[in-house]
DOLO-80995 format. One record per residue: residue number from 1; residue in one letter; x, y negated, z negated of N, C-alpha, C, O, CB in turn. Coordinates in Angstrom, 3 decimals. Glycine has a CB too. Layout:
BEGIN
(NUM,'A',(X,Y,Z),(X,Y,Z),(X,Y,Z),(X,Y,Z),(X,Y,Z));
...
***
This chain:
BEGIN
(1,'X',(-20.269,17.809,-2.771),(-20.942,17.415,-3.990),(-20.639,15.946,-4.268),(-19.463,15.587,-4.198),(-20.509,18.310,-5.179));
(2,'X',(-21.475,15.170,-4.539),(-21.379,13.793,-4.637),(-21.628,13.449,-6.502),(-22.562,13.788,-7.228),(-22.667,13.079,-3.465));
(3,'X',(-20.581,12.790,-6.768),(-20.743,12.320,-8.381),(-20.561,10.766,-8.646),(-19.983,9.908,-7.979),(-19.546,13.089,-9.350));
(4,'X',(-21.200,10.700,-9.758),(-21.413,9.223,-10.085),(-20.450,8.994,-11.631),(-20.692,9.646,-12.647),(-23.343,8.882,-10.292));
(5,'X',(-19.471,8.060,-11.544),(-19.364,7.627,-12.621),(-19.509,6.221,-12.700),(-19.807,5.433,-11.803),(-18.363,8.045,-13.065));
(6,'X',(-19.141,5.912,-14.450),(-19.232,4.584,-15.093),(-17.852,4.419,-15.273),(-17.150,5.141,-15.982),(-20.108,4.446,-16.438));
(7,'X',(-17.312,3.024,-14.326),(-16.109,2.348,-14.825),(-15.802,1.570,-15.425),(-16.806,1.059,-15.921),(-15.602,2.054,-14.360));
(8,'X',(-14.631,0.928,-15.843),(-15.273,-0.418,-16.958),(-15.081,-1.359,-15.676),(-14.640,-1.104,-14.556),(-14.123,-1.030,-18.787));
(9,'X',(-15.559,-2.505,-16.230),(-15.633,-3.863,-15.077),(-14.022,-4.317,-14.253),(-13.806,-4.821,-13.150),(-16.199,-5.507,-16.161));
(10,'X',(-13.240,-3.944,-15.184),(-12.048,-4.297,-14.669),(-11.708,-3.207,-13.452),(-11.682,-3.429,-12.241),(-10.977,-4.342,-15.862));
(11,'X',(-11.476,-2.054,-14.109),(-11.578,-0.892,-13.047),(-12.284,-1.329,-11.317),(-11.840,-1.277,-10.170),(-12.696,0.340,-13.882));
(12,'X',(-13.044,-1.577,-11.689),(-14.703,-1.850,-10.752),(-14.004,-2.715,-9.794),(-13.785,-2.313,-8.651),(-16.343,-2.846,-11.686));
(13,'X',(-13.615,-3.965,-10.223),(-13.043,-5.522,-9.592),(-11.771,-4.829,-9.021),(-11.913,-4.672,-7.808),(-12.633,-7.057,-10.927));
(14,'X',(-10.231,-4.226,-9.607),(-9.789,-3.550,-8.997),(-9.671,-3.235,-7.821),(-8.864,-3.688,-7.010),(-9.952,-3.077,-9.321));
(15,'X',(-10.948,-1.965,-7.569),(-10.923,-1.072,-6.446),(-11.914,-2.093,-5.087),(-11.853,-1.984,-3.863),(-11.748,0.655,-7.044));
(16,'X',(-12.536,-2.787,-5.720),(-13.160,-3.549,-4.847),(-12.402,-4.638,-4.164),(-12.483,-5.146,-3.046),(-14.174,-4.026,-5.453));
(17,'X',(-11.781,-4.794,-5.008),(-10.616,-5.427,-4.516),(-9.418,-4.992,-3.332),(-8.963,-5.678,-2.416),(-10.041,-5.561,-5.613));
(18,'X',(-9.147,-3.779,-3.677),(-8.288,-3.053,-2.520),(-9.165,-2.654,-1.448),(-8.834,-2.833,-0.277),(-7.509,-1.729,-3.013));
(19,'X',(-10.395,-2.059,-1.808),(-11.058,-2.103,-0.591),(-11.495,-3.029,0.229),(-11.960,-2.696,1.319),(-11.834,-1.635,-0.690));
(20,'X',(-11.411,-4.539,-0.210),(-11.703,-5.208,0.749),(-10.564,-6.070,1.470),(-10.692,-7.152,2.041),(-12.687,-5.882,0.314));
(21,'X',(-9.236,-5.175,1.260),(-7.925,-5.539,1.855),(-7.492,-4.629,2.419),(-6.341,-4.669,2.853),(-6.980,-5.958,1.101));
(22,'X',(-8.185,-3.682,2.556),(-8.121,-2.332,3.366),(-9.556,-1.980,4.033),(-10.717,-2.352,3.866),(-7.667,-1.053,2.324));
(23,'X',(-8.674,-0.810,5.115),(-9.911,-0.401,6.041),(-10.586,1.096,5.080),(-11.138,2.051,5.625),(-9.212,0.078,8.004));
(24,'X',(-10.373,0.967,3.705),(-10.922,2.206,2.912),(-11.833,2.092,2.245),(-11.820,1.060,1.575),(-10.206,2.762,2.127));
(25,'X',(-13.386,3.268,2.007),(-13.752,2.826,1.012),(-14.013,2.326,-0.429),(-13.411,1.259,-0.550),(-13.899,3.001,1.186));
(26,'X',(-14.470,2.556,-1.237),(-14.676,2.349,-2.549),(-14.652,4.247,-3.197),(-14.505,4.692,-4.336),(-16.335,1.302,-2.718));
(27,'X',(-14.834,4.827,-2.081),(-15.020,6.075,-2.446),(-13.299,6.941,-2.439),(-12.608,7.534,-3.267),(-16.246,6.682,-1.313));
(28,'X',(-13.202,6.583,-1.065),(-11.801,6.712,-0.565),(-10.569,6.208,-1.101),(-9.365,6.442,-0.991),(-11.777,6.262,0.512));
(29,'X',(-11.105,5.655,-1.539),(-10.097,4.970,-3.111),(-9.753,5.433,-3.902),(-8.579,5.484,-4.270),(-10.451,4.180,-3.986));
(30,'X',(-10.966,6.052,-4.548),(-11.032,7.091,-5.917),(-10.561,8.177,-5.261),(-9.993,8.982,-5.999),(-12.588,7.444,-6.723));
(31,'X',(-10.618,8.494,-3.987),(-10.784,10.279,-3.497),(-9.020,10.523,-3.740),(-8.470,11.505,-4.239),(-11.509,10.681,-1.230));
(32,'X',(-8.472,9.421,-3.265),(-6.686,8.809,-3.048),(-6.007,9.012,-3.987),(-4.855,9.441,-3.918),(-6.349,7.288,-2.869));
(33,'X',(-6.696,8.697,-5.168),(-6.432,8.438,-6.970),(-6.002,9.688,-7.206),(-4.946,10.158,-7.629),(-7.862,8.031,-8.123));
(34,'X',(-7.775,10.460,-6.590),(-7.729,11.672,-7.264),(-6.851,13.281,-6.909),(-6.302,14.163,-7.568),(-9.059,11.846,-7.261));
(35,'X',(-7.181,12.933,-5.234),(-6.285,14.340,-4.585),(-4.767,14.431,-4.046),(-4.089,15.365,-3.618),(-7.003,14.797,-3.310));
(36,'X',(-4.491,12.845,-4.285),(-3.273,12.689,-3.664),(-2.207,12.275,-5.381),(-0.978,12.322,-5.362),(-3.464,11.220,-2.185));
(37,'X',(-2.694,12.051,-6.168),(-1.771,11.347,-7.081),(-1.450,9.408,-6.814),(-0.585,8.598,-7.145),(-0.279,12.310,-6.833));
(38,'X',(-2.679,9.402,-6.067),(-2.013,7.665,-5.688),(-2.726,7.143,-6.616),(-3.901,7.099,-6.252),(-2.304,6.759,-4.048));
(39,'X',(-2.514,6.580,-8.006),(-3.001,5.376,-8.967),(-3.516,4.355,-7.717),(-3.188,4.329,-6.530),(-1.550,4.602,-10.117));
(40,'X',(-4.348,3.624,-8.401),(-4.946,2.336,-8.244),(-4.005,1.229,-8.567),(-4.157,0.051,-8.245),(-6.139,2.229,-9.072));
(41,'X',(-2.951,1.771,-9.283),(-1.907,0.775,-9.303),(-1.239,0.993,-8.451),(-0.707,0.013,-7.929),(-1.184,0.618,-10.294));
(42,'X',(-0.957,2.256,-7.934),(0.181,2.310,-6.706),(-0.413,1.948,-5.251),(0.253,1.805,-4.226),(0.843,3.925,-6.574));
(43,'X',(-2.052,1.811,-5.408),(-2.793,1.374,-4.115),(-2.337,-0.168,-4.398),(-1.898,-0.855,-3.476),(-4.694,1.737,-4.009));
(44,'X',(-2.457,-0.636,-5.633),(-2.665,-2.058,-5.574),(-0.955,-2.564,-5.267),(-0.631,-3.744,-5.400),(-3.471,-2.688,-7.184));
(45,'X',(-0.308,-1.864,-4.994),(1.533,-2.313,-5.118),(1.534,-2.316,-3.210),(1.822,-3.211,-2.415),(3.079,-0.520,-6.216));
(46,'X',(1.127,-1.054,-3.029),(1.030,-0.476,-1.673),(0.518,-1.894,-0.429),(1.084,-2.496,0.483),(-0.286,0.953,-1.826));
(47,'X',(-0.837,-1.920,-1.065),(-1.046,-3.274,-0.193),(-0.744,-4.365,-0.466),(-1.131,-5.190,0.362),(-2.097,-3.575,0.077));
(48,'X',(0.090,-4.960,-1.738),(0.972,-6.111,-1.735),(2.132,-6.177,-0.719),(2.523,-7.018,0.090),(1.526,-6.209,-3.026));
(49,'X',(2.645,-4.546,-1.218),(3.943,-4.276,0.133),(3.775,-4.297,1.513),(4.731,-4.674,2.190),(4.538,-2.936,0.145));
(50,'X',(2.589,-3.915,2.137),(2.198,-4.570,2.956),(1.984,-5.744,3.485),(2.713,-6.256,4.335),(1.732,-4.326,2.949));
(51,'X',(0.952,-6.250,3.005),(1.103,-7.970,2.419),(2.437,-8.817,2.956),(2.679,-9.305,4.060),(1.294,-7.987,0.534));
(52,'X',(3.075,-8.794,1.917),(4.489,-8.928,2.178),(5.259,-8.812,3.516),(5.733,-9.814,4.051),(4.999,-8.080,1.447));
(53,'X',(5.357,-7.768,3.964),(5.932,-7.123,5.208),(5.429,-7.989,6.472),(6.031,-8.436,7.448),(5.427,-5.501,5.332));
(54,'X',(3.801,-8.056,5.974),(3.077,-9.091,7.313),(3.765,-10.214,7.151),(4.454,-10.620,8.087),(1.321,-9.541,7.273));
(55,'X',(3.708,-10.882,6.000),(3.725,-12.207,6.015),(5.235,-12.665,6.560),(5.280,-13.528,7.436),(3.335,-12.721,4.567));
(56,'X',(6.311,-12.162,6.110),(8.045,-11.483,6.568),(7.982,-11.904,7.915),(8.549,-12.857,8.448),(8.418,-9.490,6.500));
(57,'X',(6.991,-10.815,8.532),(7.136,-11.277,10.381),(6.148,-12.227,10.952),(6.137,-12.764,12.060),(6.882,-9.913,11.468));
(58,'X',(5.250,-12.326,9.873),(4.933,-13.699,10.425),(5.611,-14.918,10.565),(5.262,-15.710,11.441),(4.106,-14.064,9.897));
(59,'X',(6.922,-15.260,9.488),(7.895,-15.552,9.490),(9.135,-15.946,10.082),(9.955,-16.864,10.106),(7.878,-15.171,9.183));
(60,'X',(8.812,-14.505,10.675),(10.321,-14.289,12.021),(11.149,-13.959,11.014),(12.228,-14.498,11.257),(11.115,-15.880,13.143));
(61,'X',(11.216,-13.186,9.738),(12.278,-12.800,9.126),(12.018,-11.388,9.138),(11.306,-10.737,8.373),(12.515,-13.428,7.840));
(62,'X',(12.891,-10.908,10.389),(13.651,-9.785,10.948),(15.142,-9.083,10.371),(15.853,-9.869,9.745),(13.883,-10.269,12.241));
(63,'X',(15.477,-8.174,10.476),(17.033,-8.133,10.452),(17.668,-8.141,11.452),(17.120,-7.429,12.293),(17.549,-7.191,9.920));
(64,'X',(18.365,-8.490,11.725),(19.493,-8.698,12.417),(20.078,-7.731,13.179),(19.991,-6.580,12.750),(20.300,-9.075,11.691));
(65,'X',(20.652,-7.918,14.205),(20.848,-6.254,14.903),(22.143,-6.336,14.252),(22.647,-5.217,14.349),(20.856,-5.866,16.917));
(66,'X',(23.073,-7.274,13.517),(24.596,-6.401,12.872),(23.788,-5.519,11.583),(24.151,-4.407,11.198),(26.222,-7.830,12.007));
(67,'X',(22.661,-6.264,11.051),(22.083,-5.502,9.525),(22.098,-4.143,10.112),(22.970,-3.311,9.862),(20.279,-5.988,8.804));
(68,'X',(21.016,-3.941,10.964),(19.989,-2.700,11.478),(21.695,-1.523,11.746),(21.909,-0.396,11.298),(18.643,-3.304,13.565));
(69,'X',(22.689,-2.508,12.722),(24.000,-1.482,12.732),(24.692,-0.966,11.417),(25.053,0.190,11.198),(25.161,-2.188,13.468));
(70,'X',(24.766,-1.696,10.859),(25.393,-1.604,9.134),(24.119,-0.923,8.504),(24.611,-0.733,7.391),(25.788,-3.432,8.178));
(71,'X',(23.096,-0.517,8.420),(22.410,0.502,8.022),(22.749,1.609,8.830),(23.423,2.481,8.283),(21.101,0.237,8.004));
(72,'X',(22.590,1.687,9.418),(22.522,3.140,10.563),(23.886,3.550,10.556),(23.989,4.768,10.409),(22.026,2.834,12.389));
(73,'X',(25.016,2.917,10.671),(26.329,3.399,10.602),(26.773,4.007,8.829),(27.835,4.573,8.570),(27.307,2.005,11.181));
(74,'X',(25.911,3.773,8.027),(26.086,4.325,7.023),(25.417,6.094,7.279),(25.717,7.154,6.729),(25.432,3.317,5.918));
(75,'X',(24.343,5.729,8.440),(24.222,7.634,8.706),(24.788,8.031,9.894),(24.133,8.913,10.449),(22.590,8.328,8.873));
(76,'X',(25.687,7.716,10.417),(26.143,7.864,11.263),(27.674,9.099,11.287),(28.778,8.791,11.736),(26.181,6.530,11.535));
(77,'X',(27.278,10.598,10.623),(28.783,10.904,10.507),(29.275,11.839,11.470),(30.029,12.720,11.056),(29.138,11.450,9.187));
(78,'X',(28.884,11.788,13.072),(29.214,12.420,14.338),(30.836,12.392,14.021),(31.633,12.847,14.841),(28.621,11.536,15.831));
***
């Protein structure tokens, strides 16, 4: 079943917005909102954190293999 609503303009700019920083639609957006619990704010955080993450290794800011050991040795209780 296919439905139509009215958003306000901000809403609108929003999702058009994440969709055109993602491989999702405008539909798939709302579908995300709706069946998963993902806000449009948590889409819009989601692909900043992304964002971010790219730009990091575009960077070359990696961790460190003592970091990556000092994480992992905190689960480490053999």
């Amino acid at each position: 079943m296919k439905s139509t609503i009215q958003l306000p303009d901000d809403i609108d700019r929003r999702i058009e917005k994440v969709s055109a920083q993602t491989n999702l639609t405008r539909s798939q957006i709302v579908e995300e909102a709706l069946s998963f619990g993902r806000s449009l704010a948590w889409q819009e955080q989601w692909v900043a954190g992304v964002k971010a993450g790219l730009a990091e290794a575009d960077r070359d800011e990696f961790a460190s293999d003592e970091e990556i050991a000092a994480v992992l040795s905190r689960y480490d209780q053999a």
